[in-house]
KOLMARDO-552273 format. One record per residue (C-alpha): residue in one letter; x, z, y. Coordinates in nm, 2 decimals, m for minus. Each point is the difference from the previous one (the first is absolute). Last residue first. Layout:
% KOLMARDO-552273
ATOM   marpa        u        w        v
ATOM       a        X        Z        Y
...
***
This chain:
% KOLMARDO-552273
ATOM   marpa        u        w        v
ATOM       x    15.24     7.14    12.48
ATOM       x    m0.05     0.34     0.18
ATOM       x     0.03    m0.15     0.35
ATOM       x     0.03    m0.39    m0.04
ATOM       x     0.32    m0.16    m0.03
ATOM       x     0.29    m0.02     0.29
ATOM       x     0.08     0.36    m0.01
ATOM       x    m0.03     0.28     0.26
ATOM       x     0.19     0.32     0.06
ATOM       x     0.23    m0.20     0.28
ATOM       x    m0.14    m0.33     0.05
ATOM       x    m0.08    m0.31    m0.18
ATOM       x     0.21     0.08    m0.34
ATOM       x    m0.04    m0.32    m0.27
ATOM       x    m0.07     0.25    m0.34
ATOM       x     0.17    m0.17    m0.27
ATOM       x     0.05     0.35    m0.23
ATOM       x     0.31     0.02     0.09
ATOM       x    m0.06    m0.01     0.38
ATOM       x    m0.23     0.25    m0.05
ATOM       x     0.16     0.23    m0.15
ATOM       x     0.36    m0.07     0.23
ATOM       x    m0.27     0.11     0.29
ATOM       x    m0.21     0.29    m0.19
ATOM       x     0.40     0.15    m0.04
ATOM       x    m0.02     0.10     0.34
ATOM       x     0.29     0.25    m0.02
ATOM       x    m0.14     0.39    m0.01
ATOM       x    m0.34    m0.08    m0.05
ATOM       x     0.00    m0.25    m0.23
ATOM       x     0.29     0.11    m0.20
ATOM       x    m0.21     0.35     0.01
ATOM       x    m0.31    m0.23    m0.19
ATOM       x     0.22    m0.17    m0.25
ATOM       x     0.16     0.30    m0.12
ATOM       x    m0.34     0.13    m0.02
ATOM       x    m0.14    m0.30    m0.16
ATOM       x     0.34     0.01    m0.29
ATOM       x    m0.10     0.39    m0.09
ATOM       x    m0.36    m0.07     0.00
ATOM       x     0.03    m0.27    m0.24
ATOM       x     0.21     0.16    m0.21
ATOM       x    m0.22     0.30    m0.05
ATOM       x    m0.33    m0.23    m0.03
ATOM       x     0.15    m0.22    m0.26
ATOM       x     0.12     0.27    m0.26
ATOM       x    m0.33     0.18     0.07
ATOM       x    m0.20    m0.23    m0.21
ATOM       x     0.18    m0.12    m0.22
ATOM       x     0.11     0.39    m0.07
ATOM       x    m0.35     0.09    m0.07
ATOM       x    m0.06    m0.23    m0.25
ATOM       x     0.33     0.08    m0.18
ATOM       x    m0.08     0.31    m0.01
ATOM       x    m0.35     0.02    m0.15
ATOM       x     0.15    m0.23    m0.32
ATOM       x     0.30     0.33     0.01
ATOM       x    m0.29     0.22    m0.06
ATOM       x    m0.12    m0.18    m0.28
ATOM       x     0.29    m0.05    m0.17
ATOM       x     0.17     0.35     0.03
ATOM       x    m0.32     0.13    m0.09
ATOM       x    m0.05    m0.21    m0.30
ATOM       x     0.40     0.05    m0.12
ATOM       x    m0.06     0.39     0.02
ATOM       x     0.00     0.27     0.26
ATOM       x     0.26     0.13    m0.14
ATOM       x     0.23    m0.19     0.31
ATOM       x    m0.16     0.17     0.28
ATOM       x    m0.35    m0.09     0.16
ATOM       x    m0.04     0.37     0.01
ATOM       x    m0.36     0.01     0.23
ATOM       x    m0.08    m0.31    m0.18
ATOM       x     0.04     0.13    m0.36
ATOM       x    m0.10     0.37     0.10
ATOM       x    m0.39    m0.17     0.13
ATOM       x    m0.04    m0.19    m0.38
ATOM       x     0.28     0.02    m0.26
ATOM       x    m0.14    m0.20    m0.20
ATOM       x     0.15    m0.26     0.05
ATOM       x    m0.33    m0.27     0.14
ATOM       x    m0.09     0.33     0.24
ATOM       x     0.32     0.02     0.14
ATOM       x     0.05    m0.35     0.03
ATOM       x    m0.31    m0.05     0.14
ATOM       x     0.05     0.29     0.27
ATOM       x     0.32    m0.12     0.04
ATOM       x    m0.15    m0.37     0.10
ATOM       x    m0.30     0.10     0.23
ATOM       x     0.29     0.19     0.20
ATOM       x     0.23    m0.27     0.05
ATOM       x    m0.22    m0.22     0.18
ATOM       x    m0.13     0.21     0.24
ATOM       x     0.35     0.17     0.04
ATOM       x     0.16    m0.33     0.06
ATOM       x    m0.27    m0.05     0.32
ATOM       x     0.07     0.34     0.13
ATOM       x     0.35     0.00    m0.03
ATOM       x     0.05    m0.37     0.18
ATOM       x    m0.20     0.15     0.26
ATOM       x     0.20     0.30     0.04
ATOM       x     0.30    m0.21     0.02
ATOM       x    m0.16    m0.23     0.24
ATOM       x    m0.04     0.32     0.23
ATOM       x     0.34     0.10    m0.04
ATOM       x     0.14    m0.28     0.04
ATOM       x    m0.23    m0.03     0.33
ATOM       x     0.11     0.29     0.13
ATOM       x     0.37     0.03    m0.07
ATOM       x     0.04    m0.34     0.20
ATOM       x    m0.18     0.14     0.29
ATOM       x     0.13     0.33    m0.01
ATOM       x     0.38    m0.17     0.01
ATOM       x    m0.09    m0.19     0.24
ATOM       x     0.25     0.04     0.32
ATOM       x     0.31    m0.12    m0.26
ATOM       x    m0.17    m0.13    m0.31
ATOM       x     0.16    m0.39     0.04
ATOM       x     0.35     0.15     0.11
ATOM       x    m0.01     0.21    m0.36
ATOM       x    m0.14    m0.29    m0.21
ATOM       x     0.33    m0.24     0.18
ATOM       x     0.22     0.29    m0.08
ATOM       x    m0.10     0.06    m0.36
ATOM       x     0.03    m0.38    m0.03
ATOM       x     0.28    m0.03     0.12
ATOM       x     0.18     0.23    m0.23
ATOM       x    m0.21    m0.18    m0.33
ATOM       x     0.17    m0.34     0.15
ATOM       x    m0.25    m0.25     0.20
ATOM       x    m0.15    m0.28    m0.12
ATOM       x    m0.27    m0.01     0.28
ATOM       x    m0.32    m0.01    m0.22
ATOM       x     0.09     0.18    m0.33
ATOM       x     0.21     0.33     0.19
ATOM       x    m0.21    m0.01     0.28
ATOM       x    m0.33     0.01    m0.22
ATOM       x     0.20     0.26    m0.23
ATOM       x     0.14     0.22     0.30
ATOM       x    m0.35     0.10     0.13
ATOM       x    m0.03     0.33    m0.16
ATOM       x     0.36     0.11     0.17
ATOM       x    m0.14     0.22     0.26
ATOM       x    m0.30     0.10    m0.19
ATOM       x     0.32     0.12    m0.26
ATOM       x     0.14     0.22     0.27
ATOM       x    m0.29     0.17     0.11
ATOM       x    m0.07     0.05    m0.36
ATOM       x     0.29     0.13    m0.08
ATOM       x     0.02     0.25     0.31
ATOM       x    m0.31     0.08    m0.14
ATOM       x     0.09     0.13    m0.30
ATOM       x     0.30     0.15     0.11
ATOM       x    m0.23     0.27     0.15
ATOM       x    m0.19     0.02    m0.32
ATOM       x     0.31     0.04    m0.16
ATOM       x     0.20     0.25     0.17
ATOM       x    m0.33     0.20     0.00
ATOM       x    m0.05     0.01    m0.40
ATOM       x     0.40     0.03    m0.04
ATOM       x    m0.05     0.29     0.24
ATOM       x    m0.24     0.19    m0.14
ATOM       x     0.15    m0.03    m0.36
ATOM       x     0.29     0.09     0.15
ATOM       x    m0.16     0.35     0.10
ATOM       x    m0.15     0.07    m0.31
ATOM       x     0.27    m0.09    m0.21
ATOM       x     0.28     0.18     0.16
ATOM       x     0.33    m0.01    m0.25
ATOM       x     0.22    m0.25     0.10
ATOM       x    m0.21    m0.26    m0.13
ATOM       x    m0.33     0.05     0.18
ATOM       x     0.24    m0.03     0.30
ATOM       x     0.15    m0.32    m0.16
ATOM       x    m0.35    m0.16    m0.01
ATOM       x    m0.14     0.06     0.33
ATOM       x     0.32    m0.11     0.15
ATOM       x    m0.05    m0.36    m0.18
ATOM       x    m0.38    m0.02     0.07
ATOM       x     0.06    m0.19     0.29
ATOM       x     0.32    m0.22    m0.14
ATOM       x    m0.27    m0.08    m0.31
ATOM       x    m0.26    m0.11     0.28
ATOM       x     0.24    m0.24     0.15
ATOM       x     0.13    m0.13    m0.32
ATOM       x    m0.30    m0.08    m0.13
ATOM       x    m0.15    m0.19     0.32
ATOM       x     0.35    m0.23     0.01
ATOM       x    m0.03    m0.07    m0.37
ATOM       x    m0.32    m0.10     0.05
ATOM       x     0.11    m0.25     0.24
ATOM       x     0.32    m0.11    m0.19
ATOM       x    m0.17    m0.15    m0.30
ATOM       x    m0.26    m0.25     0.22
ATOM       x     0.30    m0.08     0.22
ATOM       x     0.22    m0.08    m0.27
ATOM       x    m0.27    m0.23    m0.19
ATOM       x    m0.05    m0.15     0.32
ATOM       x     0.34    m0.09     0.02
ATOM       x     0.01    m0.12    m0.34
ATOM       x    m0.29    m0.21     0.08
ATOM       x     0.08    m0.19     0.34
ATOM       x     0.09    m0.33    m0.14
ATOM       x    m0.28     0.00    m0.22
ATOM       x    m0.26     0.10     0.26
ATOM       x    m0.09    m0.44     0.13
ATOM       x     0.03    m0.13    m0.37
ATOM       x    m0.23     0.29    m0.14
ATOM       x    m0.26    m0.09     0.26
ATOM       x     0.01    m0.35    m0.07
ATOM       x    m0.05     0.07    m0.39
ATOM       x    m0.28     0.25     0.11
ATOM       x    m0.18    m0.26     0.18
ATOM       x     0.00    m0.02     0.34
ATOM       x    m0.31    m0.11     0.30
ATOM       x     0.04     0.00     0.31
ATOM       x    m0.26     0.16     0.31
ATOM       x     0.35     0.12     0.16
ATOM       x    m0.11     0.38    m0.04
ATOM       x    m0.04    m0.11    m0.38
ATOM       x     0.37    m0.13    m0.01
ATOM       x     0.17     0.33     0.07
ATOM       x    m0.30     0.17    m0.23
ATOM       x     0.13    m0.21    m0.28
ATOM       x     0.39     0.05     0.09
ATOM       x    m0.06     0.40    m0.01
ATOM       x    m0.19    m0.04    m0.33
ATOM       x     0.26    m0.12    m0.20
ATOM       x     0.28     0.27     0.10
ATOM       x    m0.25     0.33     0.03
ATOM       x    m0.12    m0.13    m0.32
ATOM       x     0.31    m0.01    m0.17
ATOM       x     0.14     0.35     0.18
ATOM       x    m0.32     0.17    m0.08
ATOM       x    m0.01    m0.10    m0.38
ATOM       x     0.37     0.13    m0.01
ATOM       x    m0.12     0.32     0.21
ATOM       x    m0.23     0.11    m0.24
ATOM       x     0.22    m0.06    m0.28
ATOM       x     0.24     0.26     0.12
ATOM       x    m0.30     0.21     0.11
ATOM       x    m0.09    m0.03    m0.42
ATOM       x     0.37     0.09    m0.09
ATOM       x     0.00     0.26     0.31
ATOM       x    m0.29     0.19    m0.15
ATOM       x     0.10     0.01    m0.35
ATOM       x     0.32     0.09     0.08
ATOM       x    m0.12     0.30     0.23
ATOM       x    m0.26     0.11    m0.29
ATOM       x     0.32     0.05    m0.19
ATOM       x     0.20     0.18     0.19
ATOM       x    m0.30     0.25     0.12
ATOM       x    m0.06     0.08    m0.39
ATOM       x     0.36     0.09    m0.03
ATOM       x     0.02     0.24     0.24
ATOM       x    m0.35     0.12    m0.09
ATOM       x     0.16     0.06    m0.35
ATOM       x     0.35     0.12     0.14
ATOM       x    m0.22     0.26     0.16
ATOM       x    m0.22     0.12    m0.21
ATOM       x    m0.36    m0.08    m0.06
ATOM       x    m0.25     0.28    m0.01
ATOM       x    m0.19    m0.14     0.26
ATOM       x    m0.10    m0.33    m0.14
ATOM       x    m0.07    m0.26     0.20
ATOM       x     0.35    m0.16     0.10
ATOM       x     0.03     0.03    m0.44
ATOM       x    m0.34    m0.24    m0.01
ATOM       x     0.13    m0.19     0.26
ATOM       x     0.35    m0.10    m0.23
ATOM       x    m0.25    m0.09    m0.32
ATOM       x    m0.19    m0.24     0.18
ATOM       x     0.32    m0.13     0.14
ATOM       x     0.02    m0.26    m0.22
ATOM       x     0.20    m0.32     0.13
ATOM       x     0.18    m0.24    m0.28
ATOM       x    m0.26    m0.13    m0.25
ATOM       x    m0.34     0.01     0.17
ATOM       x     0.11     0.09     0.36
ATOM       x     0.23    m0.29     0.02
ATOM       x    m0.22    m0.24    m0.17
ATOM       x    m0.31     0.12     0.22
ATOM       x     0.30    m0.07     0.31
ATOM       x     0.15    m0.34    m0.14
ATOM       x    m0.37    m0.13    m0.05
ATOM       x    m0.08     0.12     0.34
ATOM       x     0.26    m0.17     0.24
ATOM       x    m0.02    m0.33    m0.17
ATOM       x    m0.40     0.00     0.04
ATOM       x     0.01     0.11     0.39
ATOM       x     0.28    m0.26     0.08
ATOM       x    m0.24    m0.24    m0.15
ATOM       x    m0.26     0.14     0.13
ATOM       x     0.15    m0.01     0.35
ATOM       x     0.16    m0.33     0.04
ATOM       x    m0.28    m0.19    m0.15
ATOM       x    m0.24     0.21     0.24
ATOM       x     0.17    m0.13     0.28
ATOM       x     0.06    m0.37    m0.09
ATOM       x    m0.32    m0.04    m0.13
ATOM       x    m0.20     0.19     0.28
ATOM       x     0.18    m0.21     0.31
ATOM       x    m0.29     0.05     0.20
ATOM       x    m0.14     0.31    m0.16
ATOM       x     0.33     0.21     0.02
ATOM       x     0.08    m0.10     0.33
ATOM       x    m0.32     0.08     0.15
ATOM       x     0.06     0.42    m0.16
ATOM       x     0.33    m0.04     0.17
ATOM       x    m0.15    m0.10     0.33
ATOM       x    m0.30     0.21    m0.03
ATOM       x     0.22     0.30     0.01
ATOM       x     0.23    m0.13     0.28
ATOM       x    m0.31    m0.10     0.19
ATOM       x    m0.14     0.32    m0.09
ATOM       x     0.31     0.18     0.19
ATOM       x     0.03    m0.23     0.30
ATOM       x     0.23    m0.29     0.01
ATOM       x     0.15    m0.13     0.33
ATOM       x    m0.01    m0.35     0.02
ATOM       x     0.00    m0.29    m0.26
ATOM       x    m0.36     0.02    m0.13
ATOM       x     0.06     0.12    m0.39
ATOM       x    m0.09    m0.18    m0.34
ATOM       x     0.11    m0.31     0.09
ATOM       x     0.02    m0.29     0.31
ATOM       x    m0.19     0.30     0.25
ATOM       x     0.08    m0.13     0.36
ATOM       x    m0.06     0.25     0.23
ATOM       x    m0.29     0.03     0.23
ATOM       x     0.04    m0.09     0.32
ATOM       x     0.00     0.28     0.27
ATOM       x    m0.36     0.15     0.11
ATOM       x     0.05     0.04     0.39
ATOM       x    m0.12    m0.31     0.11
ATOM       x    m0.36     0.08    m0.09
ATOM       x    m0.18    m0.05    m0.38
ATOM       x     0.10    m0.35    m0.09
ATOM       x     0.40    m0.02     0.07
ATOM       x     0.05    m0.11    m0.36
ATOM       x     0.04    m0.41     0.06
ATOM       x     0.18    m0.14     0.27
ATOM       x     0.07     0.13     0.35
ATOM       x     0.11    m0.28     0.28
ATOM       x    m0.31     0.01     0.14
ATOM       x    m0.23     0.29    m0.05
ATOM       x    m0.24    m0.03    m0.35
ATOM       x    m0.33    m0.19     0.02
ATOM       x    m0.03    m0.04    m0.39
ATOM       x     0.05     0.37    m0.07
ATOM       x     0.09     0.21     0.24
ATOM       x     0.00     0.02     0.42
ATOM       x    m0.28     0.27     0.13
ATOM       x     0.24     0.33     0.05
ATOM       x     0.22    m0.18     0.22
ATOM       x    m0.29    m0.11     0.22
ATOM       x    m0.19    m0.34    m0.06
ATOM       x    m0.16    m0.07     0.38
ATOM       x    m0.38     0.13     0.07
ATOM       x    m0.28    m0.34    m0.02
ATOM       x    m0.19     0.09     0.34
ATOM       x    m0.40    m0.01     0.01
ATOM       x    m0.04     0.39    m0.02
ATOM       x     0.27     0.18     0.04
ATOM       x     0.12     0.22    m0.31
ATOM       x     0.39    m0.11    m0.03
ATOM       x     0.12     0.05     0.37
ATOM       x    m0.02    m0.28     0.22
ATOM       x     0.37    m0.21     0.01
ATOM       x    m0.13    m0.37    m0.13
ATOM       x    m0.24     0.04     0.27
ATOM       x     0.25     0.02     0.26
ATOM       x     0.18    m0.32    m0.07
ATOM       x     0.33    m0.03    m0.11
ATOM       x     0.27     0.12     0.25
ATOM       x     0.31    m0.25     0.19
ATOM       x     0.19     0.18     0.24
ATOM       x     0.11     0.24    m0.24
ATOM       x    m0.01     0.36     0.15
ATOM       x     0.23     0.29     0.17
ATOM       x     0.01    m0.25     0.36
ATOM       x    m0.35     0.04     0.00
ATOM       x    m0.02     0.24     0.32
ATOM       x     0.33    m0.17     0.21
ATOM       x    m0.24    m0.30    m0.05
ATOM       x     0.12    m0.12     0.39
ATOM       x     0.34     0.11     0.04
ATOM       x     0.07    m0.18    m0.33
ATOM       x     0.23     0.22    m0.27
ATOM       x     0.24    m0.19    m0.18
ATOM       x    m0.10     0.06    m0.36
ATOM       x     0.09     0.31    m0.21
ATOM       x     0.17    m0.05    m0.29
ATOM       x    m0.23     0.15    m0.33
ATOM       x    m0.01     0.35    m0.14
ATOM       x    m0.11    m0.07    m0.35
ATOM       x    m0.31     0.30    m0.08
ATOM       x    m0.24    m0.29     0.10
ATOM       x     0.11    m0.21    m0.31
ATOM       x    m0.16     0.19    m0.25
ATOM       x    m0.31    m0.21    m0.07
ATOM       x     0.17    m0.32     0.10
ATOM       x     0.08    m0.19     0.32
ATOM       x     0.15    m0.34    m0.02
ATOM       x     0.28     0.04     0.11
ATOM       x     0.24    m0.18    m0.28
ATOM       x    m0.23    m0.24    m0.19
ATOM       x    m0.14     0.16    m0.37
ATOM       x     0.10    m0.25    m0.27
ATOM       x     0.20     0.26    m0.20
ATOM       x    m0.09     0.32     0.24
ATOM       x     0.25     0.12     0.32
ATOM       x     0.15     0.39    m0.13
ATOM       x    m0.15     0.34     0.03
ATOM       x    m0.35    m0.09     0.05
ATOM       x    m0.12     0.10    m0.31
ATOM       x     0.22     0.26    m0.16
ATOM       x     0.30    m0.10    m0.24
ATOM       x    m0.04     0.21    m0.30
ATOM       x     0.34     0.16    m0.07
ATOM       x    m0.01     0.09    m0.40
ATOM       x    m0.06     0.38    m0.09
ATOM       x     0.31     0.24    m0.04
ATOM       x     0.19    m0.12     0.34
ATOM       x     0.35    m0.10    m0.03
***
């Protein structure tokens, strides 16, 4: 199947309302019968018999002669038989596609992606952003109430820091900033996974130009939820254990008795098992939107994201990549104003927001957390959404999913590429 849709040329096929010989723009590149030849026009036996007359032939320029329409001259009200609207600009501009949402149904590029999930956030702003902050809100309280009472690892950097720490002090310094660190990724990822599972079926609906409230969204992810939780676990998990098998070697030499050299290879082992799990985890990136929007088990769904990325892998890394240096830029705009406040409102002024750990204090913790939850209702929408357009987009490509679009979205189809409603309506 070809990656763009199959525009049918001009010419290629009779017109709707067009009568079968009559000639066209193209229709001199179809061989045609010959006729029986007559002994006496053996010179003219290669033309019609029947030809308009000669001053409708005179080239364009002539004085006192009205020139013919030319491919290049149908468009706009005085279009070519048989060719409805959108062929205004030469007969070799295809339609343009039908747009019912937030994204024309053909072959996305990467700012249509982008602006697709930044449209679908401001058409359907309530739904979205309710999602988002209240995910957002839930997510920080539990962390600032974590890092206030449970979580300090203040008090574990400082001994990473110092250089007169021993061993079994950085040892246990490192265990304890790892908790801390995987309790808050561990709630990380819970936000992720509930977003990632509302948002999917609001973006699903946006493309169709329809709207969904979250109750409706929640009704149409609840049966895939646990498996979604799964997924959203097992990914990670996948990443992590592929860089700690790299650095494995590494490590037991540095046990055995060389430091030095295991160090250097634990260091190598895992940058090159680094990207191995990144090459791996591009692969699988687009397992959520198959996972929510075709039902599928959490083992099909690896598969079905790994057949999608075959051939595009760069492609699909790309534009993650770019919207996740986006998403960065924007969050960081917003969340730098607030540490700065928090640190100067706590007293602890530039070291409070450069620590940001859990001594900062209560109004730190507050403050900082207020700047977070901005920030992640904002990127929250644009990382699903990009996820779910580019699974849409290489469905589109690879298996003509613009057609089953637009069919339900109650687009009447005229013609291959082409729907029944106005271009762009």
């Amino acid at each position: 199947m070809n990656d763009t849709p199959g525009w049918a040329s001009p010419g290629s096929a009779p017109s709707d309302g067009q009568p079968d010989g009559q000639p066209s723009g193209e229709d001199h590149a179809v061989p045609r019968p010959a006729e029986p030849a007559d002994p006496q026009d053996t010179a003219q036996d290669k033309w019609s018999k029947q030809q308009p007359p000669a001053g409708q032939w005179s080239a364009p320029g002539v004085p006192g002669q009205q020139p013919t329409p030319g491919p290049q001259q149908w468009g706009g009200p005085t279009a070519p038989p048989g060719r409805g609207p959108g062929w205004g600009g030469g007969w070799n501009a295809p339609p343009a596609a039908a747009k019912p949402g937030v994204i024309p149904l053909r072959p996305l590029g990467v700012g249509e992606i982008l602006d697709g999930a930044v449209s679908t956030m401001r058409a359907h702003w309530r739904t979205v952003l309710g999602i988002s902050l209240t995910v957002a809100v839930i997510t920080e309280i539990v962390a600032i109430l974590l890092q206030g009472f449970v979580l300090n690892s203040g008090a574990s950097t400082e001994v990473l820091e110092d250089p007169n720490a021993t061993a079994s002090e950085l040892l246990s310094a490192t265990g304890t900033v790892m908790r801390d660190s995987g309790v808050l990724l561990l709630l990380s990822l819970l936000a992720t996974f509930v977003v990632t599972a509302l948002l999917t079926m609001v973006t699903s609906r946006a493309v169709l130009g329809k709207s969904v409230t979250i109750g409706e969204a929640w009704h149409d992810a609840r049966p895939q939820v646990p498996r979604l939780l799964g997924l959203t676990f097992l990914l990670p998990l996948i990443g992590a254990g592929i860089v700690a098998v790299g650095t494995l070697p590494g490590i037991l030499v540095a046990v055995a008795g060389s430091s030095e050299g295991g160090a250097t290879l634990a260091v190598l082992g895992g940058l090159a098992a680094l990207v191995v799990a990144i090459w791996l985890l591009v692969r699988f990136s687009l397992s959520s939107p198959a996972l929510m929007l075709e039902k599928q088990t959490v083992r099909k769904s690896l598969s079905r994201s790994a057949k999608l990325v075959n051939g595009s892998w760069w492609r699909v890394f790309g534009i993650q990549l770019l919207a996740a240096i986006l998403v960065n830029i924007v969050v960081s705009i917003i969340v730098i104003p607030f540490s700065f406040l928090a640190g100067a409102l706590s007293g602890e002024g530039i070291g409070g927001f450069l620590e940001a750990g859990g001594d900062a204090g209560w109004t730190f913790l507050i403050i900082t957390g207020i700047g977070s939850v901005v920030g992640s209702m904002l990127a929250f929408p644009i990382t699903a959404g990009v996820s779910v357009l580019l699974y849409i987009d290489l469905r589109i490509r690879r298996e003509a999913l613009d057609l089953e679009l637009a069919r339900a979205a109650g687009l009447q189809q005229s013609g291959p590429g082409t729907s029944g409603q106005q271009p762009g309506s």
